[in-house]
C-alpha positions as a LaTeX table, in Angstrom:
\begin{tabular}{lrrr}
\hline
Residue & $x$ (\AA) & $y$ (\AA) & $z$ (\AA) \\
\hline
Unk1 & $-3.14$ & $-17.47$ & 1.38 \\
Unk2 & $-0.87$ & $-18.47$ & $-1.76$ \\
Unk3 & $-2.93$ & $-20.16$ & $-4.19$ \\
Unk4 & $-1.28$ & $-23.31$ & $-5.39$ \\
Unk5 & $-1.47$ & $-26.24$ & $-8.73$ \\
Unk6 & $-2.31$ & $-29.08$ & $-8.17$ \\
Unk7 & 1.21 & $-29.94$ & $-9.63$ \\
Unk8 & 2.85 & $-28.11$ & $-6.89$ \\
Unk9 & 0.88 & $-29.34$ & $-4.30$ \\
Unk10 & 1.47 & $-33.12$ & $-5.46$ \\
Unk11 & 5.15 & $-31.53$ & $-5.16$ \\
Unk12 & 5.07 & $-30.71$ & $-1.55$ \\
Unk13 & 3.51 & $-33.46$ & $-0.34$ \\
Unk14 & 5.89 & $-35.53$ & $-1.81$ \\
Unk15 & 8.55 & $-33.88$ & 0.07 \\
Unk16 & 7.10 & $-34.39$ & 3.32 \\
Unk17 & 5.19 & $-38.03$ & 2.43 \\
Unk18 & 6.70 & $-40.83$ & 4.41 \\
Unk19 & 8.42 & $-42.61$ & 1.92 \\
Unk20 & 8.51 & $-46.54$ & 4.08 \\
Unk21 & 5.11 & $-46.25$ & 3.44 \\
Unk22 & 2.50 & $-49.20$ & 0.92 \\
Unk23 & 0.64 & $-48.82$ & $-1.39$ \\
Unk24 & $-1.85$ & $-50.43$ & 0.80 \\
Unk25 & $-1.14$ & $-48.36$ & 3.29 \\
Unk26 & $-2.34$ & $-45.62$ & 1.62 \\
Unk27 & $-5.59$ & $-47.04$ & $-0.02$ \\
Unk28 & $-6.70$ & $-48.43$ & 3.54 \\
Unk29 & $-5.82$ & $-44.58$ & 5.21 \\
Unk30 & $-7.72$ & $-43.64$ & 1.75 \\
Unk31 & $-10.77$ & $-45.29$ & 3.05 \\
Unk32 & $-10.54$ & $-44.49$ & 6.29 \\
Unk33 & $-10.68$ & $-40.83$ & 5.51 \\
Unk34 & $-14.05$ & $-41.38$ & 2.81 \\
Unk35 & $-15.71$ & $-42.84$ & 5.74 \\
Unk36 & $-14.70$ & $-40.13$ & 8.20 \\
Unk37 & $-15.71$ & $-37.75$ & 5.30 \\
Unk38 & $-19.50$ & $-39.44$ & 5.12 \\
Unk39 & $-19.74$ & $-39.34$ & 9.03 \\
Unk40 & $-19.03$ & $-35.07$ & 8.91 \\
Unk41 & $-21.35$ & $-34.93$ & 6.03 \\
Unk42 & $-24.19$ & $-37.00$ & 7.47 \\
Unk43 & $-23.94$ & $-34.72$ & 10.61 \\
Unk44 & $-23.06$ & $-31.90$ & 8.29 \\
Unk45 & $-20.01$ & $-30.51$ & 10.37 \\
Unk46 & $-18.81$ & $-27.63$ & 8.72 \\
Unk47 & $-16.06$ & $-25.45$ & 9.45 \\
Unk48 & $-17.90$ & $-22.20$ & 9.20 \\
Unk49 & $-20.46$ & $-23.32$ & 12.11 \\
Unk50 & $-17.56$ & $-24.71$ & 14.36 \\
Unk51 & $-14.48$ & $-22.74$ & 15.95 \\
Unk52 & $-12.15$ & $-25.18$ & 14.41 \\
Unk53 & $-11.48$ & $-27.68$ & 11.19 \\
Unk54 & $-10.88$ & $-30.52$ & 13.49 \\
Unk55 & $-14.49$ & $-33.27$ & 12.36 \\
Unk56 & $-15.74$ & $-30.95$ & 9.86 \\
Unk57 & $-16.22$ & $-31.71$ & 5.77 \\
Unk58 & $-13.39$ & $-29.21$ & 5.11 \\
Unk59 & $-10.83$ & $-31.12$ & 7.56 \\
Unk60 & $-12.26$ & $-34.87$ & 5.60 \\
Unk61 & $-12.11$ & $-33.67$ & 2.16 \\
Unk62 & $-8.62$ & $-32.19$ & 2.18 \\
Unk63 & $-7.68$ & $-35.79$ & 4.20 \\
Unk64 & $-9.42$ & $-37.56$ & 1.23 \\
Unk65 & $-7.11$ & $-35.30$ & $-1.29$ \\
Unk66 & $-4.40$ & $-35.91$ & 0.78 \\
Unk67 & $-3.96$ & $-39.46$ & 0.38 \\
Unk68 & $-5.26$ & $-39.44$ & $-3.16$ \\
Unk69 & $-2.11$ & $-37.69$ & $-3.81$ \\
Unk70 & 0.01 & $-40.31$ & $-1.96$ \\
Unk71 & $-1.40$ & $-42.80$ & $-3.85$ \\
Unk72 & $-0.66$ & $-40.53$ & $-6.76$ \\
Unk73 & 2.96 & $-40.08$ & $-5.55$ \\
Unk74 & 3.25 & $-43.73$ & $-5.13$ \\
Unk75 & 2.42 & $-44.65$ & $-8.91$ \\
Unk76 & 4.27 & $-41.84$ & $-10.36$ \\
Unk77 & 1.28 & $-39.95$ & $-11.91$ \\
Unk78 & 0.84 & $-36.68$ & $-12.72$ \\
Unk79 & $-2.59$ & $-35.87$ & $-11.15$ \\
Unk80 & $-2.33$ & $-32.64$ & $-12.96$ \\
Unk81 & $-1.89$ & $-34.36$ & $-16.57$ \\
Unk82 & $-4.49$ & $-36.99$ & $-15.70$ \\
Unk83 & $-6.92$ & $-34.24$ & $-15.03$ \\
Unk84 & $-7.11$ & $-32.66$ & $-18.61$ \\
Unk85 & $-6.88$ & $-36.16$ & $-19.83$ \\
Unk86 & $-9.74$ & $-37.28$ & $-18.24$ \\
Unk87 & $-11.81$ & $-33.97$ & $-18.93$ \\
Unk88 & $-10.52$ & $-34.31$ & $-22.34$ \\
Unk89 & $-12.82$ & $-37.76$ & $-21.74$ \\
Unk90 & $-15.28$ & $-36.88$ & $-20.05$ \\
Unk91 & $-16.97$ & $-33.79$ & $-22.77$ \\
Unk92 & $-16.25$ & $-36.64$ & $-25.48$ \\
Unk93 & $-18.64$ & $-39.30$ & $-23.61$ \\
Unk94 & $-21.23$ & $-36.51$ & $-22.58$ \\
Unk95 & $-20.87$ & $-34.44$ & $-26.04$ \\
Unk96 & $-19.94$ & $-31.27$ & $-23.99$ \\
Unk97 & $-17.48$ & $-28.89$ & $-24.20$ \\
Unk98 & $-15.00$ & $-29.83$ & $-21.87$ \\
Unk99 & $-14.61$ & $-27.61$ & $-18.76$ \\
Unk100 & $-11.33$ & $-26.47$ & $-19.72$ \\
Unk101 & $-12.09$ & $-24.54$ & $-23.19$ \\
Unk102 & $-10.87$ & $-21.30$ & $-23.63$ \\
Unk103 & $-14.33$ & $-20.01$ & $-23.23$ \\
Unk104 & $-14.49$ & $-21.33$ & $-20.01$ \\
Unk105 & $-10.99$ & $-20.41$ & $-18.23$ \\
Unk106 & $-10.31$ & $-16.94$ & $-17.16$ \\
\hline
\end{tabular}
C-alpha cells in the first residue's frame, strides 16, 4: 500500500468528487458520517474483529475524512497548509513544542 499526503489525497478526491454537489450537502453527509462513526464506536466495531470494513470505526473515520476533504475542496483550502498552521497554534496556546519540530519528525 502507497503511502500518500494529505495534499495528494485532497488531490484525488477532488478528481473523483461530484462537482453539482453544496456546500450543505456536504456538511449534512459530514454529520451523517460523525453519527455513524459514534454508533461503530459505542458498539466498538472494528475491522480487525470483523471479516470486512463495512460498520466498523475504520470504514466511519475514513467517511468522516472523506467529506472533511470535500468540504475542504469546496472552500479551496489547503488542508495540508492549515495543518502546520494550526499546530503552529496549537504548541503556542499550550506552551509546547509543536508536533512538527525537527526533533520530532523522522
Amino acid at each position: 500500500m502507497k503511502n500518500i499526503t494529505i495534499s495528494e489525497l485532497q488531490m484525488l478526491i477532488k478528481k473523483i468528487d461530484h462537482k453539482n454537489n453544496s456546500i450543505d450537502k456536504y456538511f449534512y453527509k459530514l454529520t451523517e458520517e460523525i453519527g455513524e462513526l459514534a454508533q461503530s464506536i459505542r458498539k466498538n466495531k472494528r475491522l480487525h474483529d470483523n471479516n470486512t470494513i463495512k460498520g466498523t470505526i475504520e470504514e466511519e473515520l475514513y467517511d468522516v475524512l472523506y467529506y472533511i476533504i470535500c468540504l475542504a475542496n469546496m472552500y479551496d483550502i489547503d488542508l495540508e497548509e492549515c495543518m502546520f498552521l494550526k499546530e503552529k497554534l496549537n504548541a503556542e496556546k499550550y506552551s509546547r513544542k509543536s508536533i512538527f519540530d525537527n526533533d520530532n519528525v523522522e
